[in-house]
N, CA, C and O of each residue as an XYZ file, in Angstrom:
456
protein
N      -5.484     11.365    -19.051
C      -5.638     12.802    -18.953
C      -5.257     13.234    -17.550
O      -6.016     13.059    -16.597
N      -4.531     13.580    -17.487
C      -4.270     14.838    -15.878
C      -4.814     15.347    -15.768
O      -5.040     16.106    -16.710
N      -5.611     15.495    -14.527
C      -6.214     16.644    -13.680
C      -5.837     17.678    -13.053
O      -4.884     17.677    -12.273
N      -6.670     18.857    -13.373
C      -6.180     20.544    -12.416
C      -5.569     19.986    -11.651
O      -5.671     18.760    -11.612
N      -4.846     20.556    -10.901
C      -4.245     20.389     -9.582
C      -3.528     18.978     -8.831
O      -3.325     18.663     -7.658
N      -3.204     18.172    -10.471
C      -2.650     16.893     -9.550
C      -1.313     16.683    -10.444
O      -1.259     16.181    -11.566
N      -0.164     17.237     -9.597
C       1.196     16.935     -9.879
C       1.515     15.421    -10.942
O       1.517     14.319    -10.394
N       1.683     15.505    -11.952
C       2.036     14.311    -13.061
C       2.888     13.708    -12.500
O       2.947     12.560    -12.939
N       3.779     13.958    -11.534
C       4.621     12.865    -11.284
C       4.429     12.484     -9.752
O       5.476     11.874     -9.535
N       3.874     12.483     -8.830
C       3.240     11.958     -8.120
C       2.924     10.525     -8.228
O       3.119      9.901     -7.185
N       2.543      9.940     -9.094
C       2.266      8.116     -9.778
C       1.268      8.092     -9.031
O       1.684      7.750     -7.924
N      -0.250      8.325     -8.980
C      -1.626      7.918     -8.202
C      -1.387      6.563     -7.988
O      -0.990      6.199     -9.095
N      -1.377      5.457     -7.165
C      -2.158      4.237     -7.073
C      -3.488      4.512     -6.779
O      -4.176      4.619     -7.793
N      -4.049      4.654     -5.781
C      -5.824      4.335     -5.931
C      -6.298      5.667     -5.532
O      -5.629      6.574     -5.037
N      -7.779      5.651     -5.873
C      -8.781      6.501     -5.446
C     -10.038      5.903     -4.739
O     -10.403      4.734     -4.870
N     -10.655      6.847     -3.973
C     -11.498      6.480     -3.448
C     -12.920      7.831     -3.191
O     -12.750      9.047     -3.103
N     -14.134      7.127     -3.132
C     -14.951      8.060     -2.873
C     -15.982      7.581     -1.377
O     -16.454      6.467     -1.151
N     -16.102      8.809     -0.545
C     -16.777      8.706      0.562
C     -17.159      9.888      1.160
O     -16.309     10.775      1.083
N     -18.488     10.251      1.905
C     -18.619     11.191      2.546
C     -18.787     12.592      1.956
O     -18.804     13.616      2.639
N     -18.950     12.529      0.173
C     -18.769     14.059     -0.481
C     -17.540     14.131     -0.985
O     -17.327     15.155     -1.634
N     -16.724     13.423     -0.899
C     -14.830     13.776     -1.013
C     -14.603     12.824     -2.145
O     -15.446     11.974     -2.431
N     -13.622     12.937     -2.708
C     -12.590     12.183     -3.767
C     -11.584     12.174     -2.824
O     -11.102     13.153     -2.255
N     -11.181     10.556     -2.640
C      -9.580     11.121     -2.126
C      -8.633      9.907     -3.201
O      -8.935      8.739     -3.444
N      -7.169     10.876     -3.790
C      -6.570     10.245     -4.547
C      -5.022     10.241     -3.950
O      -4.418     11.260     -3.615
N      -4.427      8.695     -3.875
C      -3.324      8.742     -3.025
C      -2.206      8.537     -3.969
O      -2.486      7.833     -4.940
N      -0.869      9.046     -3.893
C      -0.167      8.253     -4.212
C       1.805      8.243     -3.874
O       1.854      8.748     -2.752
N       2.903      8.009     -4.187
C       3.761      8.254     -4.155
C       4.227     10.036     -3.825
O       3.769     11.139     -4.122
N       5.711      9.349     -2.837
C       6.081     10.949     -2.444
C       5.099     11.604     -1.729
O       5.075     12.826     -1.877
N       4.013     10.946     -0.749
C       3.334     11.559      0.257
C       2.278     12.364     -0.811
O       2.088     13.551     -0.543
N       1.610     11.836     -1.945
C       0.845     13.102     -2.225
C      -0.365     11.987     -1.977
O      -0.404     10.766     -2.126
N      -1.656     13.301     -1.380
C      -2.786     12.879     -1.198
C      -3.605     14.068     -1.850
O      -3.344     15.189     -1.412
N      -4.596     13.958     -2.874
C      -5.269     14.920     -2.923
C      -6.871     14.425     -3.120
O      -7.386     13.334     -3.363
N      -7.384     15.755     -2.897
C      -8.993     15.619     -3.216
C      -9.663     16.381     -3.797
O      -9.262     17.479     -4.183
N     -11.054     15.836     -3.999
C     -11.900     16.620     -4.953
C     -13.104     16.252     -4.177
O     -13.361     15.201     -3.591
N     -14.070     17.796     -4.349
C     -15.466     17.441     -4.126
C     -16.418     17.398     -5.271
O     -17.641     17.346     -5.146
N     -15.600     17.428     -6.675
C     -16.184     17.180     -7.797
C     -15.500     15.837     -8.936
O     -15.949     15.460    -10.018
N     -14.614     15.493     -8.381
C     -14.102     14.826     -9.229
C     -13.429     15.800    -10.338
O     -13.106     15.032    -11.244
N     -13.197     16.627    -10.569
C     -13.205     17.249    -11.839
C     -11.930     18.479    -11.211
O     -11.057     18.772    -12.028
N     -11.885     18.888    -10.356
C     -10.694     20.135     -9.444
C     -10.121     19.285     -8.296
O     -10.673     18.382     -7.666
N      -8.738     19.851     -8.162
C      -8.260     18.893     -7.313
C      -7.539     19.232     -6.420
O      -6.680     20.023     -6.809
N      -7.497     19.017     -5.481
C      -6.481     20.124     -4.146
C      -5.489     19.353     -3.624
O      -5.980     18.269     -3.310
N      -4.102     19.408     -3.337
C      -3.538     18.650     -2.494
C      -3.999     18.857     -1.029
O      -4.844     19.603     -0.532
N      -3.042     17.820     -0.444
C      -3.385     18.098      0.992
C      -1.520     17.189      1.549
O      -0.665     16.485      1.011
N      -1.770     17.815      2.869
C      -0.638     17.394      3.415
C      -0.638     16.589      4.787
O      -1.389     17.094      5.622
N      -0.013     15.534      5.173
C       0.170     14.390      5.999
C       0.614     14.944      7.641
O       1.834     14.804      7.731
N       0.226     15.331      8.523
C       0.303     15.945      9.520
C       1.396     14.353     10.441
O       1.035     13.363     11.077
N       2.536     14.810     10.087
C       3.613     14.003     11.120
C       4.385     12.942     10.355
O       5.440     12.392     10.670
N       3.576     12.768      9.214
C       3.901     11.490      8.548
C       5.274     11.446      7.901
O       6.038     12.374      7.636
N       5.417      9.947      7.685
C       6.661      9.618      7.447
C       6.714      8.306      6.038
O       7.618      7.763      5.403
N       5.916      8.268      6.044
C       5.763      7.516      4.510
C       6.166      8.045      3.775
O       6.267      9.257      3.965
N       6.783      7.302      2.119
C       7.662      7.844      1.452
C       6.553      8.255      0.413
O       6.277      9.354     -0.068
N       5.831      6.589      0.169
C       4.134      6.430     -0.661
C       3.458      5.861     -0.450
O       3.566      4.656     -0.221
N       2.113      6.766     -0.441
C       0.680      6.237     -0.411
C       0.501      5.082     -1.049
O       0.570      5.250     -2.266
N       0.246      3.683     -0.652
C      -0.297      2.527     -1.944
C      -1.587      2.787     -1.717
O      -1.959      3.141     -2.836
N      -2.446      2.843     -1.068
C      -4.078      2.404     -1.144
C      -4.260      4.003     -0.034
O      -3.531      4.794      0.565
N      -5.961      3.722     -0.332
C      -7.000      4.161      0.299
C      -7.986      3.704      0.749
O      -8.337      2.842     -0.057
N      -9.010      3.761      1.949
C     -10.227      2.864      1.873
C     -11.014      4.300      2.632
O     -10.532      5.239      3.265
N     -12.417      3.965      2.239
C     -13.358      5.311      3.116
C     -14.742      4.035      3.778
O     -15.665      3.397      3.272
N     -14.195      4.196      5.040
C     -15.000      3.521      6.056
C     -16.268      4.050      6.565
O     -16.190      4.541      7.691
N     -17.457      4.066      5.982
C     -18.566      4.669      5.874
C     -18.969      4.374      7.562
O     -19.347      5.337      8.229
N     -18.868      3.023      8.191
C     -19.800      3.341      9.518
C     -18.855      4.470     10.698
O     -19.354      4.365     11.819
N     -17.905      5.265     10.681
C     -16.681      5.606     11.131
C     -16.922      6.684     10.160
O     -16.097      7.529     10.507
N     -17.540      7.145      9.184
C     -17.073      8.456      8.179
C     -15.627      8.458      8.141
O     -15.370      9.566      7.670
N     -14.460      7.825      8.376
C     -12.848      8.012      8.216
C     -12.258      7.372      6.842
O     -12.455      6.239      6.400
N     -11.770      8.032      6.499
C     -10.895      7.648      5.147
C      -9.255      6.787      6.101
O      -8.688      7.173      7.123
N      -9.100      6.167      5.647
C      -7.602      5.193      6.098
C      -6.471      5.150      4.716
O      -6.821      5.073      3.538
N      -5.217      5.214      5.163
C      -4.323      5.592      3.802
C      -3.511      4.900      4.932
O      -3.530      5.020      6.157
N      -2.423      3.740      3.639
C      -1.750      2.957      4.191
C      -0.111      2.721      3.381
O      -0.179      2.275      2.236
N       1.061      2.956      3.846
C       2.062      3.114      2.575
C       2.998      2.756      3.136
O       2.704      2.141      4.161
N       4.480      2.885      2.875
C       5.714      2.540      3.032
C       5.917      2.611      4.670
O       5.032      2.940      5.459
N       7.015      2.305      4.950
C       7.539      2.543      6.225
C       6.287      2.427      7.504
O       6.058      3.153      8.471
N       5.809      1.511      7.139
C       4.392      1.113      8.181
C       3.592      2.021      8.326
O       2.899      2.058      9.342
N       3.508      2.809      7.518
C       2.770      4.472      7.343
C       1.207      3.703      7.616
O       0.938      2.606      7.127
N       0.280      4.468      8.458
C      -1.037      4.226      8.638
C      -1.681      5.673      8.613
O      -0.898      6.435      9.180
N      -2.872      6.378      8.146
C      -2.882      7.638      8.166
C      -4.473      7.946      8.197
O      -5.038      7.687      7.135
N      -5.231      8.420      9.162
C      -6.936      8.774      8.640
C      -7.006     10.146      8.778
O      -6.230     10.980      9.244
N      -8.338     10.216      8.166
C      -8.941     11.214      8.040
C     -10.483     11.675      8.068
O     -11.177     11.171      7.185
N     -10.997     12.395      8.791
C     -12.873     12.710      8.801
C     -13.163     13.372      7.908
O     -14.333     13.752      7.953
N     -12.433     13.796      6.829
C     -12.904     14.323      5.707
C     -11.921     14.299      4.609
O     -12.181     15.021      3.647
N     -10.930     13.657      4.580
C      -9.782     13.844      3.003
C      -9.212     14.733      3.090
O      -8.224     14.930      2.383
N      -9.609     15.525      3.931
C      -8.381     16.779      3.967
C      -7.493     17.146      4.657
O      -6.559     17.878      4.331
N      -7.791     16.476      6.077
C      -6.866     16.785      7.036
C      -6.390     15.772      7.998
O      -7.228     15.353      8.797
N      -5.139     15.287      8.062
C      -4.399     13.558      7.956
C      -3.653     13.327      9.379
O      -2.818     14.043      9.932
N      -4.024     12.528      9.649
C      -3.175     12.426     11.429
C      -2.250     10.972     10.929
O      -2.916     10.110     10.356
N      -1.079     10.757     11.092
C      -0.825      9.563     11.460
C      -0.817      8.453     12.384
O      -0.238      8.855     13.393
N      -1.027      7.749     12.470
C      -1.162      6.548     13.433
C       0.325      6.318     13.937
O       1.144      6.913     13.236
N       0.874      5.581     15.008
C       2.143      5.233     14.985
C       2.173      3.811     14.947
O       1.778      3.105     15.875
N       2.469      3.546     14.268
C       2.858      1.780     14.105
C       4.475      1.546     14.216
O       5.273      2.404     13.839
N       4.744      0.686     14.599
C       6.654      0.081     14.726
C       6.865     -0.701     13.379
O       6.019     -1.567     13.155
N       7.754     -0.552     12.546
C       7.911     -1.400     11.799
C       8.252     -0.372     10.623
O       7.916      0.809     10.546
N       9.173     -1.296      9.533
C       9.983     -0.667      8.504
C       9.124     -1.124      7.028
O       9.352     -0.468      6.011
N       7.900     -2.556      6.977
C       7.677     -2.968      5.722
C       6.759     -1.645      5.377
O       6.478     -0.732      6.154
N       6.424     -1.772      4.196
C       5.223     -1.423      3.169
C       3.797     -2.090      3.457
O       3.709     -3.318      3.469
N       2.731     -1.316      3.679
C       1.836     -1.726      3.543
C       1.218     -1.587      2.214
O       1.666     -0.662      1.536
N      -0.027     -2.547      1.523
C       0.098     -2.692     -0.012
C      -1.359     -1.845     -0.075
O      -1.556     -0.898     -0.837
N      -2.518     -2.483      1.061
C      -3.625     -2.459      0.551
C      -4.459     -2.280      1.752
O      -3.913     -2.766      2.742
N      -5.978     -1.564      2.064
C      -6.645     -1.635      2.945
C      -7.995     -1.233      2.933
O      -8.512     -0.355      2.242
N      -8.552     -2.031      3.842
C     -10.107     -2.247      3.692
C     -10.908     -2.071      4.697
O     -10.204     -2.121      5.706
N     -12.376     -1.830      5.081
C     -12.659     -2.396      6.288
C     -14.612     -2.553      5.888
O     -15.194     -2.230      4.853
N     -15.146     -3.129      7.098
C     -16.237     -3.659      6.616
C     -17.266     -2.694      7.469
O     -17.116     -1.581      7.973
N     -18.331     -3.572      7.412
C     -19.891     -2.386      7.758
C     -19.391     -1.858      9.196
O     -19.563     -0.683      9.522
N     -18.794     -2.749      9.991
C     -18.772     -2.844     11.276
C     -17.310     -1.994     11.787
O     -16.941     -2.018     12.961
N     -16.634     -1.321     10.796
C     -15.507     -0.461     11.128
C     -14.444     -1.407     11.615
O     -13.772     -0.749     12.409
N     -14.069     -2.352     11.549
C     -12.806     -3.084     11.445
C     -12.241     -3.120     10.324
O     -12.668     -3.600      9.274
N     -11.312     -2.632     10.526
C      -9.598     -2.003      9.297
C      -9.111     -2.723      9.824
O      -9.005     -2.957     11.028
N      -8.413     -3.577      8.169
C      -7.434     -4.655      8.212
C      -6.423     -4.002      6.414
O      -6.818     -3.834      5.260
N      -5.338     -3.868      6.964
C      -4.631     -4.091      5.959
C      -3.628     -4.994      6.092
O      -3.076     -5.416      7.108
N      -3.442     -5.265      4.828
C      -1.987     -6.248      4.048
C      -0.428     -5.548      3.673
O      -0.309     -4.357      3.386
N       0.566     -6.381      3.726
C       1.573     -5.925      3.319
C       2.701     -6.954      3.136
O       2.514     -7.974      2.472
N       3.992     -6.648      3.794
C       5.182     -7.336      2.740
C       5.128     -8.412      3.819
O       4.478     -8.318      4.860
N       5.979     -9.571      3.409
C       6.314    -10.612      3.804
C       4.567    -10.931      5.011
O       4.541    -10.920      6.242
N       3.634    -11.118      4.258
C       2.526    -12.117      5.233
C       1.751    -10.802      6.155
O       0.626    -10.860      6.649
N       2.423     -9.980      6.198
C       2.079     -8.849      7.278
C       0.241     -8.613      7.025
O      -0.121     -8.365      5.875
N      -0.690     -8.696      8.002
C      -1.908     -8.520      8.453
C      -1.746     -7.506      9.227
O      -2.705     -7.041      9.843
């Protein structure tokens, strides 16, 4: 089923919940959110250069959401709505990202990349 406000062709990979927010990432730079799960708002990538979102993670000791995608794209946020990029060097894809009680973010990506 599609949701209000979330472009069908976008392709979601993941969602995530933290802090009151839904945040849902995916291809073609779309990020959107919900504070119900149920309505859905886009939002837009302040500098970014990723083509697509693969993952999300919401880092509870940090309140920051982390979004990680193509073209070494790294991206947070203090609430899902409003996105700074990080600058990282590098051309791979990042796949996936996580971090633990203690606010260390680690993501994965192409060829071995930590």
């Amino acid at each position: 089923q599609t949701m209000p406000g979330i472009d069908s062709t976008s392709g979601l990979n993941k969602i995530v919940y933290g802090n009151g927010t839904f945040v849902a990432v995916g291809n073609s730079r779309h990020i959107y959110y919900s504070l119900n799960g149920t309505s859905w708002n886009s939002t837009n990538i302040q500098g970014g250069n990723s083509d697509d979102i693969k993952s999300v993670a919401y880092c509870p000791s940090s309140n920051t959401f982390v979004a990680v995608g193509s073209k070494m794209g790294i991206y947070t946020s203090q609430n899902g709505i409003s996105w700074q990029q990080t600058i990282v060097h590098g051309t791979g894809t990042l796949f996936d990202v996580s971090c633990n009680q203690n606010g260390r973010i680690v993501a994965v990506g192409e060829d071995t990349t930590i």
